[in-house]
C-alpha positions in Angstrom: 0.0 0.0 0.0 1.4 3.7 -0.9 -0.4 5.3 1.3 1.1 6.1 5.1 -1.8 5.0 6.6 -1.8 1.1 7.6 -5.3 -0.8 7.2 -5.4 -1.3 11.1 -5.0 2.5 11.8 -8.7 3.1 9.6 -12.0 3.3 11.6 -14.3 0.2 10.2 -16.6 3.1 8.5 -13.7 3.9 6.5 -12.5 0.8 5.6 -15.9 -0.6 4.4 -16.1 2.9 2.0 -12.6 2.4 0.8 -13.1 -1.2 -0.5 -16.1 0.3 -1.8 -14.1 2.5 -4.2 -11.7 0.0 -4.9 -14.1 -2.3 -6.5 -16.0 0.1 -8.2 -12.4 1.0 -9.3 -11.8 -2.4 -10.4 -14.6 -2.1 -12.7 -15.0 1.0 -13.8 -14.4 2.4 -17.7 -11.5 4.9 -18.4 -13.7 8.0 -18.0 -16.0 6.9 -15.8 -17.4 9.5 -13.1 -17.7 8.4 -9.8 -21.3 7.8 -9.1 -23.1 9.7 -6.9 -23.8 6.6 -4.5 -19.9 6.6 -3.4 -20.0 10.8 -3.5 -22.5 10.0 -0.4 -20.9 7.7 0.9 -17.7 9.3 1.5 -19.3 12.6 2.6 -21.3 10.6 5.5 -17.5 9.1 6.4 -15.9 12.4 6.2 -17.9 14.2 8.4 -17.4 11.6 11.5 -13.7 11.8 10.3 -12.5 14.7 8.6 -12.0 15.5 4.5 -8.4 15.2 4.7 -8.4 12.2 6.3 -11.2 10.5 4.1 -9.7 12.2 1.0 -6.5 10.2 1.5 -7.9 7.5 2.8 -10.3 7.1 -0.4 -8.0 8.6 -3.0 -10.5 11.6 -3.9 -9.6 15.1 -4.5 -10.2 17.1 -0.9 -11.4 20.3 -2.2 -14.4 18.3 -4.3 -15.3 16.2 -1.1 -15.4 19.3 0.7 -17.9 21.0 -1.7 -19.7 18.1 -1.2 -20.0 18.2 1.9 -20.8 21.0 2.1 -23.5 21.0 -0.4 -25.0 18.2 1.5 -25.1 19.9 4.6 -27.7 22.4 3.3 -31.0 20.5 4.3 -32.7 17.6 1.8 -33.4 18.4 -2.4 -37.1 19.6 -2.1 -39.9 17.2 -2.5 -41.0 16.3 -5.8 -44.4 14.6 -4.7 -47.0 16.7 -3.5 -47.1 16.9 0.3 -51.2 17.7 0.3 -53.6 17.2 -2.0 -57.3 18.7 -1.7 -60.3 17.8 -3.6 -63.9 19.6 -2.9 -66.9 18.5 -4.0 -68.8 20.4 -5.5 -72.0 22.0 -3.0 -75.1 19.3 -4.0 -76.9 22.2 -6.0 -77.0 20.1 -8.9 -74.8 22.4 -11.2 -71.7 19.8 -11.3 -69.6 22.7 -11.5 -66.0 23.3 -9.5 -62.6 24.4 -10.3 -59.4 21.9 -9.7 -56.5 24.3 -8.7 -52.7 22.4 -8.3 -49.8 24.2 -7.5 -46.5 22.4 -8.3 -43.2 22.0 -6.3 -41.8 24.9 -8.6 -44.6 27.4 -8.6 -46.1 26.1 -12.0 -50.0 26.3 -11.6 -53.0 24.8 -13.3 -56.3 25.9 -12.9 -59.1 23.8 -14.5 -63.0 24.2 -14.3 -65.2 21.8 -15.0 -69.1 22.0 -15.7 -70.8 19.2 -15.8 -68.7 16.6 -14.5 -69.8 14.5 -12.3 -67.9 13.8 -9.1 -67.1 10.0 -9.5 -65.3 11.3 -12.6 -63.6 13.7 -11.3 -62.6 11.9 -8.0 -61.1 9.2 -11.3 -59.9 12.4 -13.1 -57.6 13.1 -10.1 -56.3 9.6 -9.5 -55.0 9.9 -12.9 -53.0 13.1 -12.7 -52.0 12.1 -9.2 -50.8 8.9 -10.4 -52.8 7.0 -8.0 -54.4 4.9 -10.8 -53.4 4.2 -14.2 
């Protein structure tokens, strides 16, 4: 091994992320990005032991794992499912008319209104575009 480090000296976490890289290493096509699964994987181990530490350890550039992590830090990607959906039926006047608005994660609306439609259609209308039914 080139490194100073000896095997024993590595915390377990380490060790089990660095033969992670070596066999995706092993594998891998000249060119070949590291995927985004071992990116994870040694920002969870570098922040219980250090970026330098886990940059030599895993043979990664430090400034890149520090980005990273950094990056990682800054709370969880937003939702791309809809956290609450409501559906009002119409008042029982006997029109069959309501409008359907949905927001989206990005700010894109859609406003439809319907006249005529009866509920259970609508109610089948919405599993659809929810994707609760294909």
């Amino acid at each position: 091994m080139t490194t100073s480090l000896s095997l024993s000296s590595i915390a377990p976490e380490l060790r089990a992320a660095r033969r992670q890289f070596e066999q995706w290493r092993r594998v891998r096509q000249p060119g070949d990005r590291i995927p985004d699964r071992l990116w994870m994987s040694a920002v969870a181990v570098a922040r219980r032991h250090g970026v330098s530490r886990t940059a030599r350890v895993l043979h990664l550039e430090s400034r890149k794992l520090k980005h990273l992590m950094t990056g990682a830090t800054s709370g969880p990607p937003p939702s791309t499912t809809p956290g609450f959906v409501e559906l009002l039926a119409p008042a029982a006047t006997g029109s069959g008319e309501c409008t359907v608005e949905v927001e989206g994660p990005c700010g894109g609306r859609l406003r439809v209104q319907l006249r005529g439609v009866p509920v259970p259609d609508l109610v089948a209308l919405s599993r659809v575009v929810c994707g609760t039914e294909a």
